[in-house]
Gaussian input, Z-matrix of N, CA and C with variables (Angstrom, degrees):
# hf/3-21g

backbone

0 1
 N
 C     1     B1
 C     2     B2     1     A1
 N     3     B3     2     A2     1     D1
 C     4     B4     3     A3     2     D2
 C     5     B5     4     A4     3     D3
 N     6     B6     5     A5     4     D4
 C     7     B7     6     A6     5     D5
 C     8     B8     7     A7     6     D6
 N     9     B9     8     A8     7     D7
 C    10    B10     9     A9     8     D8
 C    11    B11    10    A10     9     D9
 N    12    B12    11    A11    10    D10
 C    13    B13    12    A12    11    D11
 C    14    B14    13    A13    12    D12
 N    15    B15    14    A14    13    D13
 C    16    B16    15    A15    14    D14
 C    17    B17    16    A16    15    D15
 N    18    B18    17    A17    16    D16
 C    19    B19    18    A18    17    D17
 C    20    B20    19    A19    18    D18
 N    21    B21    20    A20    19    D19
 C    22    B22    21    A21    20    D20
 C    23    B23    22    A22    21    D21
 N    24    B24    23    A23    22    D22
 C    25    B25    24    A24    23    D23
 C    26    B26    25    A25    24    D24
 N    27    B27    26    A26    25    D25
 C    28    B28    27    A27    26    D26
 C    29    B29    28    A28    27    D27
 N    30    B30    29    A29    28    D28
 C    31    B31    30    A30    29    D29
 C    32    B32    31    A31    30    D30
 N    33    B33    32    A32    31    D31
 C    34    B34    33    A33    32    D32
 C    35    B35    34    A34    33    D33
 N    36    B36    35    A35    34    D34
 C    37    B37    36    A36    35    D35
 C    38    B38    37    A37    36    D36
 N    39    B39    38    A38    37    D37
 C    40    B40    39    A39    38    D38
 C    41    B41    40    A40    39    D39
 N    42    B42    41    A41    40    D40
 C    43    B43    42    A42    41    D41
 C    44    B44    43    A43    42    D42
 N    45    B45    44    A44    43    D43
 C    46    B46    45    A45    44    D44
 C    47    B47    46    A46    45    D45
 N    48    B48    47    A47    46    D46
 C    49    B49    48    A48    47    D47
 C    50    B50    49    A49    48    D48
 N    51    B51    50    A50    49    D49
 C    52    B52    51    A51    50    D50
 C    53    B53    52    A52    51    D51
 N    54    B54    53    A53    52    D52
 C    55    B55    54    A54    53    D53
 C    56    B56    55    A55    54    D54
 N    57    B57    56    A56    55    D55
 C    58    B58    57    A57    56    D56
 C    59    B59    58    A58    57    D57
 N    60    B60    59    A59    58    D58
 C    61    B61    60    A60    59    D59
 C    62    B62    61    A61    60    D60
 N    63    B63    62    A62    61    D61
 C    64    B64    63    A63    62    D62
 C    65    B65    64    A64    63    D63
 N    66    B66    65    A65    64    D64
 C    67    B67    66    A66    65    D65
 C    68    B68    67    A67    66    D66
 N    69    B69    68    A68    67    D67
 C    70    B70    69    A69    68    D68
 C    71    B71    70    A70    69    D69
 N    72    B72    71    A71    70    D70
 C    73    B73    72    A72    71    D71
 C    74    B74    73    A73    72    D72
 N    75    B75    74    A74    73    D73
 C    76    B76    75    A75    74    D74
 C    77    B77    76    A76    75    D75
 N    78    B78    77    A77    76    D76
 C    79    B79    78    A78    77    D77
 C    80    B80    79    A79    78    D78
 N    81    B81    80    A80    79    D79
 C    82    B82    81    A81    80    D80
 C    83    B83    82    A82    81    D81
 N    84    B84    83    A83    82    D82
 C    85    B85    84    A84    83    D83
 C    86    B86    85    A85    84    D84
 N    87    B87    86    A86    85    D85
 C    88    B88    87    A87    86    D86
 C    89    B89    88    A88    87    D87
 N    90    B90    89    A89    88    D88
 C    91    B91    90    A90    89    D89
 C    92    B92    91    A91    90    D90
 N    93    B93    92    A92    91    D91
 C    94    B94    93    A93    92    D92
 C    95    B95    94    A94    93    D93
 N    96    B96    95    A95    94    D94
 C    97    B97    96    A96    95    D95
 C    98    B98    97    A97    96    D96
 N    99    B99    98    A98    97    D97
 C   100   B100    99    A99    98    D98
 C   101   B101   100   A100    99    D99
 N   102   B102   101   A101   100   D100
 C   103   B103   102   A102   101   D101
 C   104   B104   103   A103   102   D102
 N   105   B105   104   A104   103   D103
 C   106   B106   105   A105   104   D104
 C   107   B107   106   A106   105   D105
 N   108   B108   107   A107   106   D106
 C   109   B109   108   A108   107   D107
 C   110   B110   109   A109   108   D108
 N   111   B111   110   A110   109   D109
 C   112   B112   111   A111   110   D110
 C   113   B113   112   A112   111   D111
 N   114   B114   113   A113   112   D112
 C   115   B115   114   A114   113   D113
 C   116   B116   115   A115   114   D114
 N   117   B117   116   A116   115   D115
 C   118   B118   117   A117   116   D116
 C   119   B119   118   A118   117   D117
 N   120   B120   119   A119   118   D118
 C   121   B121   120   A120   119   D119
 C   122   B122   121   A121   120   D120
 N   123   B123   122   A122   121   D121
 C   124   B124   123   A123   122   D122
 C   125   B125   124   A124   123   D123
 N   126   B126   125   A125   124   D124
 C   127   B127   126   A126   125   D125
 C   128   B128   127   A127   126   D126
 N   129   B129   128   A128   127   D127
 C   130   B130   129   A129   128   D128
 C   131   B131   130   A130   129   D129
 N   132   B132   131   A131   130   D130
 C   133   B133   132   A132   131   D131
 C   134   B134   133   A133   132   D132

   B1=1.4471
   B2=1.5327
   B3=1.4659
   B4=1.4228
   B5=1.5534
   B6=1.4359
   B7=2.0920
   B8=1.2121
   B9=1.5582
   B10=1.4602
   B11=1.7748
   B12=1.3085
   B13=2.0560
   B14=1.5317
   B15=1.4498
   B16=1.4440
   B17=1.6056
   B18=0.9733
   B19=1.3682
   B20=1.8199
   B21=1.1799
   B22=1.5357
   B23=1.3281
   B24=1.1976
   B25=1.1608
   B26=1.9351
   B27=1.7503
   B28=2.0210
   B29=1.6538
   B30=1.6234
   B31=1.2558
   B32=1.3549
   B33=1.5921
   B34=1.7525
   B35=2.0880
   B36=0.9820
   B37=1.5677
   B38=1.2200
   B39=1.6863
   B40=1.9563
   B41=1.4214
   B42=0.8514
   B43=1.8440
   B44=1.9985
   B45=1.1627
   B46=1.4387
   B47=1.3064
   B48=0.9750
   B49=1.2759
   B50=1.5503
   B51=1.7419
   B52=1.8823
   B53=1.1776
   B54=1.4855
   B55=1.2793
   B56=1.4571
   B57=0.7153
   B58=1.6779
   B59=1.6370
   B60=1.2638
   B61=1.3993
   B62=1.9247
   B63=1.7364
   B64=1.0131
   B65=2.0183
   B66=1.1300
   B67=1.6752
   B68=1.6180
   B69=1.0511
   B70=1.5642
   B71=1.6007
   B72=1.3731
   B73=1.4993
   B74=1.3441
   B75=1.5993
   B76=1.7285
   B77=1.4719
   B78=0.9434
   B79=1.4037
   B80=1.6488
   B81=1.2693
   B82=1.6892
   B83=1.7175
   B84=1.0679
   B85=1.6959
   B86=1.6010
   B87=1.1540
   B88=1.3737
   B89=1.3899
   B90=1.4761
   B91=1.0591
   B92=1.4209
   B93=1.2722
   B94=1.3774
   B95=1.6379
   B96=1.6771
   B97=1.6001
   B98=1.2693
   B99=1.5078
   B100=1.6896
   B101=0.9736
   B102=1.6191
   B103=1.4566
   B104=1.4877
   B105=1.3826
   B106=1.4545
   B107=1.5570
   B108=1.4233
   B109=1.5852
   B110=1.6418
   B111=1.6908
   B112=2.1210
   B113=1.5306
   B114=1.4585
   B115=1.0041
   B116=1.4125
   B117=1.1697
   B118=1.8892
   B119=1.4742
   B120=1.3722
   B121=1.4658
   B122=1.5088
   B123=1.7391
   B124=1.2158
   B125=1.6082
   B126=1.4962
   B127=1.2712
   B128=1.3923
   B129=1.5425
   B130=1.5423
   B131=1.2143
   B132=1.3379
   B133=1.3832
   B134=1.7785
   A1=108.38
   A2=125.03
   A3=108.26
   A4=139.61
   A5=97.55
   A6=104.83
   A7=113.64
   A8=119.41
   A9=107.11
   A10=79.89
   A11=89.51
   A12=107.00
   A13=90.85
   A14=112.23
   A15=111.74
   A16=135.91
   A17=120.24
   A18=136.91
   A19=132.08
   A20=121.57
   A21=122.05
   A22=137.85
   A23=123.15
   A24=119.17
   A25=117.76
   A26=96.95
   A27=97.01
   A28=89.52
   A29=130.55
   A30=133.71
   A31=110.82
   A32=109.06
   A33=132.95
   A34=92.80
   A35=89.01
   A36=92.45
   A37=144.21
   A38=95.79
   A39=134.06
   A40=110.42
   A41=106.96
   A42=106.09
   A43=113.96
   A44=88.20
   A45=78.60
   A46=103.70
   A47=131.06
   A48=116.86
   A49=142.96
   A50=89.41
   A51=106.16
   A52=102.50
   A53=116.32
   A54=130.59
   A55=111.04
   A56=142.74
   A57=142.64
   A58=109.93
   A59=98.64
   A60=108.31
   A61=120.35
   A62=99.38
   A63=108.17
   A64=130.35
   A65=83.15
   A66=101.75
   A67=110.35
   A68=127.29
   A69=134.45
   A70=122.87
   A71=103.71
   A72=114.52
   A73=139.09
   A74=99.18
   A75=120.60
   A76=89.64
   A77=114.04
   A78=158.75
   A79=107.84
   A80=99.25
   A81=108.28
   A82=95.94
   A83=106.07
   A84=111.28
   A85=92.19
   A86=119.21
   A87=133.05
   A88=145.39
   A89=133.06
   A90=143.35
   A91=126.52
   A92=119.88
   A93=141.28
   A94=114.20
   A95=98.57
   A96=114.79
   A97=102.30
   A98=135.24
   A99=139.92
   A100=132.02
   A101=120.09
   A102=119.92
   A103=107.98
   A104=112.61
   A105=124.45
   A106=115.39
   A107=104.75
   A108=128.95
   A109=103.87
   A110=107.69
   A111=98.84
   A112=102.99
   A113=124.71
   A114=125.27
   A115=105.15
   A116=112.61
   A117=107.39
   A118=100.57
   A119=115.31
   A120=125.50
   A121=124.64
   A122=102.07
   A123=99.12
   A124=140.80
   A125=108.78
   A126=109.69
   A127=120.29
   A128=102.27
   A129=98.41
   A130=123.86
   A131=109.43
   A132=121.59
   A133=107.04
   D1=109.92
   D2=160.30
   D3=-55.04
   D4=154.15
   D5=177.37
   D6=-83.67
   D7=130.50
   D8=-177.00
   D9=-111.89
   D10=168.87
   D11=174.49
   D12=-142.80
   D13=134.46
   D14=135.07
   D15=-117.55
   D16=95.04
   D17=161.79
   D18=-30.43
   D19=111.85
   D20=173.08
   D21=-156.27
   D22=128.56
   D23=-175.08
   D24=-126.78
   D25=145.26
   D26=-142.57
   D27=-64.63
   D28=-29.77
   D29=-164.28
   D30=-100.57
   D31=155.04
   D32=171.77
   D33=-59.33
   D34=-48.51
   D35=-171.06
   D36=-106.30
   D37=27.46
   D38=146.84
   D39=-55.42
   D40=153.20
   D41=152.35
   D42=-114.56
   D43=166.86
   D44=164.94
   D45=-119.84
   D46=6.56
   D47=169.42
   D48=-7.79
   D49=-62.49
   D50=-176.34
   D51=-59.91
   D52=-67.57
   D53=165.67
   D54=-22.80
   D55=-62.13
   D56=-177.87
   D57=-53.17
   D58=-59.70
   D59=171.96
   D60=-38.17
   D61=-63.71
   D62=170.66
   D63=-45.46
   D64=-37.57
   D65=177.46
   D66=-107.06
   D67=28.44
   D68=165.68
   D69=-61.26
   D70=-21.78
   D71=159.16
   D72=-68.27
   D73=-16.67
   D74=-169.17
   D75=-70.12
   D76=157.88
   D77=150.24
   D78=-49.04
   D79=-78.12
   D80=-168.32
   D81=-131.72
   D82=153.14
   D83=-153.89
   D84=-150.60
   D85=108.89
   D86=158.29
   D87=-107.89
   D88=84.55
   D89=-144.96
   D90=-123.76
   D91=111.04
   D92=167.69
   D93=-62.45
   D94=156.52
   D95=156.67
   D96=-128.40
   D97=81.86
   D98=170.16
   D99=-137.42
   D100=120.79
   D101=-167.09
   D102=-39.46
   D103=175.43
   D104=-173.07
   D105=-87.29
   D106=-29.23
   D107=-169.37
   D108=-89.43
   D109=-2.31
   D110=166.65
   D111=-103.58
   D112=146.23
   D113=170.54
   D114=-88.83
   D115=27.63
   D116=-174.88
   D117=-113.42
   D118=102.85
   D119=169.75
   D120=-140.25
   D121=73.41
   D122=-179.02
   D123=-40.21
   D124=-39.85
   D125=168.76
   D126=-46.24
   D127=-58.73
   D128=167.00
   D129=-17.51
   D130=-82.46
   D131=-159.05
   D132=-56.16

């Protein structure tokens, strides 16, 4: 069965870095830059 990760951070001027790191095992890795306060997160979904 593959690992999915999704990754995000609420600011332009986060990194995802750690996050990447942390989930480097996934399979498929999907990652946003979107505040916390939009419910619009395509990757998500």
């Amino acid at each position: 069965m593959a690992k999915v990760g999704y990754a995000r951070v609420s600011s332009v001027g986060q990194s995802l870095d750690v996050q990447r790191e942390k989930l480097s095992d996934c399979d498929k890795l999907f990652e946003e830059k979107r505040s916390g306060t939009t419910n619009t997160r395509p990757q998500l979904k």
